[in-house]
C-alpha positions as CSV (number, residue, x, y, z in Angstrom):
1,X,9.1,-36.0,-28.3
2,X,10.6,-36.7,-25.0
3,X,13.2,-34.1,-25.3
4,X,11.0,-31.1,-24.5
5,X,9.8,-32.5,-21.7
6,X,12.9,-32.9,-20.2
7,X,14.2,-29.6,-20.8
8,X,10.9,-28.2,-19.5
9,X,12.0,-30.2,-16.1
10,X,15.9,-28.9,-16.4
11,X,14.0,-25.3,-16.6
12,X,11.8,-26.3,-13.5
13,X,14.8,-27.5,-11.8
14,X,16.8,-24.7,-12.4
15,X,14.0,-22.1,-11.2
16,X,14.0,-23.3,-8.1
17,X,17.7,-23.6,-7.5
18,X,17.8,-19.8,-8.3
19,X,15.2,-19.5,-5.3
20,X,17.1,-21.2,-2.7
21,X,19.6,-18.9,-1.2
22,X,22.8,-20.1,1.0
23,X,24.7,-18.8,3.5
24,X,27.4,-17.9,1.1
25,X,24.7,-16.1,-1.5
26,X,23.2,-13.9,1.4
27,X,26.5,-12.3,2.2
28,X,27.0,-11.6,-1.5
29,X,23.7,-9.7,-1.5
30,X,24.5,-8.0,1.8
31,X,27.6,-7.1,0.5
32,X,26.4,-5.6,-2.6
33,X,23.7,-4.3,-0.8
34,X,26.4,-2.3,1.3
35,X,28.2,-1.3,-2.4
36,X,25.6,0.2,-3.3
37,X,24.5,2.1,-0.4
38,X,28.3,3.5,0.2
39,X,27.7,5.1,-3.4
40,X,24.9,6.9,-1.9
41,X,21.4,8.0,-3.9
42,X,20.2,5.0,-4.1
43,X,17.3,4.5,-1.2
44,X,14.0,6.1,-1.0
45,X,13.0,8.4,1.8
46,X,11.2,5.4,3.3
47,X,14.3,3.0,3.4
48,X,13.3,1.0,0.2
49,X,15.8,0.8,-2.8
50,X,14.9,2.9,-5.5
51,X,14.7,2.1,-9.5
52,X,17.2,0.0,-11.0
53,X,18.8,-1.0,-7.7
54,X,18.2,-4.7,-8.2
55,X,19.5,-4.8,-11.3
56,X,22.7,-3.4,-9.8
57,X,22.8,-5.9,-6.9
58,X,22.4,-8.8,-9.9
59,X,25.5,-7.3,-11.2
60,X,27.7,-7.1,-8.5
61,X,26.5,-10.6,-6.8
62,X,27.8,-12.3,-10.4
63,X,30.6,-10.2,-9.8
64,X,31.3,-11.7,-6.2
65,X,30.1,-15.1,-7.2
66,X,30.7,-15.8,-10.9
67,X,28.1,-18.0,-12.7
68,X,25.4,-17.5,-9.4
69,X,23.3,-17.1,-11.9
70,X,21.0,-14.9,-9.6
71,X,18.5,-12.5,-11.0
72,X,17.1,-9.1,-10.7
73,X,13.3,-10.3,-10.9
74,X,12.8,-12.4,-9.0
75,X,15.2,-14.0,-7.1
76,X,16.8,-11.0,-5.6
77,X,13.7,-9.0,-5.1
78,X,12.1,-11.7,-3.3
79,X,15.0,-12.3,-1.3
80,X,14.9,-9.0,0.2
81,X,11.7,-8.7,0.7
82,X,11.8,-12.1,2.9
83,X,15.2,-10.8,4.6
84,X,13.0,-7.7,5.6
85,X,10.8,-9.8,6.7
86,X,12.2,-11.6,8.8
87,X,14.7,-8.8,10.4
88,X,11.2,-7.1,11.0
89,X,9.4,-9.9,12.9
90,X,12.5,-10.6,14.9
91,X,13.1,-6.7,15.7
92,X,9.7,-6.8,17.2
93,X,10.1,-9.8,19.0
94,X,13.2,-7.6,20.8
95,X,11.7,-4.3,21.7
96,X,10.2,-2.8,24.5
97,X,6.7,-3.6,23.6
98,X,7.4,-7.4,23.9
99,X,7.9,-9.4,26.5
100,X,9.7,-12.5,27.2
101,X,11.9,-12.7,24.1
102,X,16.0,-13.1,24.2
103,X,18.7,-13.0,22.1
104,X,21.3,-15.5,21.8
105,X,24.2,-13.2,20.5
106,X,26.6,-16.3,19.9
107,X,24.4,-18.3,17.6
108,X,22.1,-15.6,16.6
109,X,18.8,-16.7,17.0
110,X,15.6,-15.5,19.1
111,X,15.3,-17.8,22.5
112,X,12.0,-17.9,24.6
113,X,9.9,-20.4,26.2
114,X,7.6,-22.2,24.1
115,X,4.1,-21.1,25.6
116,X,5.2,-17.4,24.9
117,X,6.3,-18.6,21.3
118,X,2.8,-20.1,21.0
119,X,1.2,-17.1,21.6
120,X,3.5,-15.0,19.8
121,X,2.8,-16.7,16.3
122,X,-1.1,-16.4,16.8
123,X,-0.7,-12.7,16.0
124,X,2.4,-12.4,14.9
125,X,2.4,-14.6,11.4
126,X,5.9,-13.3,10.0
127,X,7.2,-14.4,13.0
128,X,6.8,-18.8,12.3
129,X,9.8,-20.6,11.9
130,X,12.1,-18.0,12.9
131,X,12.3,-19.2,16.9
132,X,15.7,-20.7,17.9
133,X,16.4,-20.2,13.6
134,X,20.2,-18.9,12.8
135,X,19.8,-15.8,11.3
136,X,23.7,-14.7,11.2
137,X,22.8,-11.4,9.2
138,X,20.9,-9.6,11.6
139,X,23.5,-6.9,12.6
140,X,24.2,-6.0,9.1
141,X,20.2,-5.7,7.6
142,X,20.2,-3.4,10.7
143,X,22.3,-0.9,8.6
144,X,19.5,-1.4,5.9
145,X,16.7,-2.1,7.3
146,X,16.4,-0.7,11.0
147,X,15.9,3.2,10.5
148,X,12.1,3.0,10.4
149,X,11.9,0.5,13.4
150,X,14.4,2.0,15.7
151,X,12.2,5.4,15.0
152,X,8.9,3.9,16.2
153,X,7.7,4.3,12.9
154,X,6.5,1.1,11.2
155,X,4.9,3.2,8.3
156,X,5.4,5.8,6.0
157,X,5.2,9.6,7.1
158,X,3.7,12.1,4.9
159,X,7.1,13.6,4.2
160,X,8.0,9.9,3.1
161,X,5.3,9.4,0.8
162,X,6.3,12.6,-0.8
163,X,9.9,12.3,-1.1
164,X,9.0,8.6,-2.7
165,X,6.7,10.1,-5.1
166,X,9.0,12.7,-6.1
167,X,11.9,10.3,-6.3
168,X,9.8,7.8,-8.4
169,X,8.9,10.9,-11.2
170,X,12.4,11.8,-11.9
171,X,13.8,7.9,-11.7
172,X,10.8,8.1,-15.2
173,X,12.3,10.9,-16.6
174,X,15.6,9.6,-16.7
175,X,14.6,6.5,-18.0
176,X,12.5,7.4,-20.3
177,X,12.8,6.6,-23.9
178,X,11.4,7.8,-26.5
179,X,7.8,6.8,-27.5
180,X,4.9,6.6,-29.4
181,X,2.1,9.5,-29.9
182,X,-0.5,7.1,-28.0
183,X,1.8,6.0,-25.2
184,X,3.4,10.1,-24.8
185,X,-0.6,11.5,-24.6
186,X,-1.1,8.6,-21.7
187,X,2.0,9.5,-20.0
188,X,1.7,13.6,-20.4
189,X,-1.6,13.0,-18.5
190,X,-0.8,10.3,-15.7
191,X,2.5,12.7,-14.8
192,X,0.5,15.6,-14.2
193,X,-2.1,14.1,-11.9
194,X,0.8,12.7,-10.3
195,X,2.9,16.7,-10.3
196,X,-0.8,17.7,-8.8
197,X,-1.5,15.4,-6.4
198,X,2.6,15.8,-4.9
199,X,1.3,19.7,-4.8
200,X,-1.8,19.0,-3.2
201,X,-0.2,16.7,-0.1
202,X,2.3,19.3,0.2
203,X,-0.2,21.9,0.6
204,X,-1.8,19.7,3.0
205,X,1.7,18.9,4.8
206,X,2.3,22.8,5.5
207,X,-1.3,22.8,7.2
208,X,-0.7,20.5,8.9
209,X,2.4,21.8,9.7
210,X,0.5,24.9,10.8
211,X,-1.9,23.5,12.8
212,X,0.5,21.3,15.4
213,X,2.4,25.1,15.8
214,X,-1.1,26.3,16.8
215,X,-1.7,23.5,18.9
216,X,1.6,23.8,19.9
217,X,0.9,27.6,21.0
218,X,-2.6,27.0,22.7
219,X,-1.2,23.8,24.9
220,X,1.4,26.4,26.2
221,X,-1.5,28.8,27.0
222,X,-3.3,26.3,28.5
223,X,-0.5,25.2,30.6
224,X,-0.2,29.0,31.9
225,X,-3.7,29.4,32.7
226,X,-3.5,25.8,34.9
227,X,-0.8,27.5,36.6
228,X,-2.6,30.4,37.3
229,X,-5.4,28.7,38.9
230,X,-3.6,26.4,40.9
231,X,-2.0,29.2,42.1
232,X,-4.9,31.3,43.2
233,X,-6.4,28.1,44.4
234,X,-3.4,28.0,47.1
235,X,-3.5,31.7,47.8
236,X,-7.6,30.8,48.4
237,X,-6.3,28.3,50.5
238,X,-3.6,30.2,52.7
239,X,-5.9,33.1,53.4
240,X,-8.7,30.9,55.0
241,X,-5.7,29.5,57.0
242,X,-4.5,32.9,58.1
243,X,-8.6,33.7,59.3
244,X,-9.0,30.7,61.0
245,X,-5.5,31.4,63.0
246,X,-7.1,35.2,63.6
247,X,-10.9,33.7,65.2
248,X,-8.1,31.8,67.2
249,X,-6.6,35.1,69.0
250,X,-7.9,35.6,72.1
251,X,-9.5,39.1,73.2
252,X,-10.4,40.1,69.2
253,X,-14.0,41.0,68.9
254,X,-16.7,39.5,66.6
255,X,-16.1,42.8,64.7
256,X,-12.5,43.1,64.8
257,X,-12.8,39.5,63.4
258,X,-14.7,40.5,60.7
259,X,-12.8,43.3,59.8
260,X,-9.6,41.5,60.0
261,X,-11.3,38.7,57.6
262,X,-12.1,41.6,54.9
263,X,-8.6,42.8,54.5
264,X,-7.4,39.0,54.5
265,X,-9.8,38.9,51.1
266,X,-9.4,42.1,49.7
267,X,-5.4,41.7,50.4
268,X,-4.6,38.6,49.2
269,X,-0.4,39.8,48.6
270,X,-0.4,40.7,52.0
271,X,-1.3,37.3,53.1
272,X,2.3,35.8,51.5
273,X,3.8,37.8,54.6
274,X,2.2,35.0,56.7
């Protein structure tokens, strides 16, 4: 009766072993990560990896380290994400928008004083734990990870979602086996509200599309017209100059003045002599 139990713990124990990644494990995944990517095809318009990826990466990490023992779901999945993670929160930490965050190239680790660390975390949850923490692989998840962030673009564009949702329809067909009446009728019906609604957002995308060329068109008309005025503002301007200089001349009547003042206005062209 005992012996159950003790497998149970062996299982337990063995679960969690698969969870804890070393130094030596991450640089397999990276690596493989790196294999896979050099084939080409195999991430999604929004930098994640497509279908059948992980199971690739298992593959190839067994490969590289025999017996690992590391698996598809969800060791390796889970592992990427929290790599992600953590490249993310410290690629915040080092752009622009922050502020008193360094980077100590030789041990590579985030380095800032502990008041702007405590402040930091308050917002920034991804971020705990990761101050003065080792994180050797941060130069090579750039290649995987740093597209979207060196963009300025933390989420997905339309054309993203689209090329995902397109790319996610033909990863089903290909994998697609053959199935039951019940299953096909179910299927049949969620891929064409899927086929519509990848028609409807790219309807929407061209009119969108549209629209910023009309905005586009109407900010340049709008920046003529400002021109415009400003310029007949300053011509304004110089021929009240000129006038004033003519009251100035001596020996001018208070008619000649006024005459003089009408073909000032009514001539503005002749003012740009002046």
């Amino acid at each position: 009766m005992t012996q159950p139990h003790g497998n149970a713990k062996e299982a337990v124990s063995s679960t969690r072993n698969c969870l804890r990644w070393s130094l030596t494990e991450d640089h397999a995944l990276v690596s493989s990560m790196q294999d896979l990517l050099d084939l080409g095809g195999w991430k999604t318009y929004n930098g994640q990896f497509k279908n059948g990826a992980y199971a690739k990466f298992e593959a190839l990490i067994e490969q590289k380290l025999l017996g690992c023992g590391k698996k598809a779901k969800p060791h390796i999945e889970l592992r990427v994400k929290t790599l992600r993670r953590q490249y993310d929160a410290i690629t915040e930490m080092l752009s622009p928008q922050a502020s008193g965050f360094g980077w100590n190239d030789e041990e590579k680790h985030v380095t800032c004083e502990q008041s702007v660390w405590d402040i930091w975390v308050k917002s920034h949850k991804n971020a705990a734990g990761l101050r003065n923490k080792s994180f050797p692989l941060y130069d090579n998840l750039g290649i995987f990870f740093g597209k979207d962030r060196a963009n300025g673009d933390e989420g997905e564009s339309l054309q993203d979602a689209l090329g995902e949702m397109e790319d996610e329809e033909r990863n089903e067909q290909e994998e697609e086996q053959e199935p039951t009446p019940s299953i096909t009728h179910t299927s049949t019906r969620t891929k064409k509200a899927r086929t519509e609604t990848i028609v409807a957002l790219k309807e929407f995308s061209t009119k969108l599309d549209k629209m910023g060329d009309v905005m586009k068109a109407a900010g340049e008309h709008i920046g003529r017209l400002a021109n415009c005025f400003k310029h007949e503002s300053e011509s304004a301007e110089r021929r009240m100059q000129v006038t004033f200089e003519v009251m100035k001349i001596e020996g001018l009547t208070p008619a000649k003045v006024l005459f003089a003042s009408k073909k000032i206005a009514t001539n503005p062209l002749e003012v740009d002599f002046f």
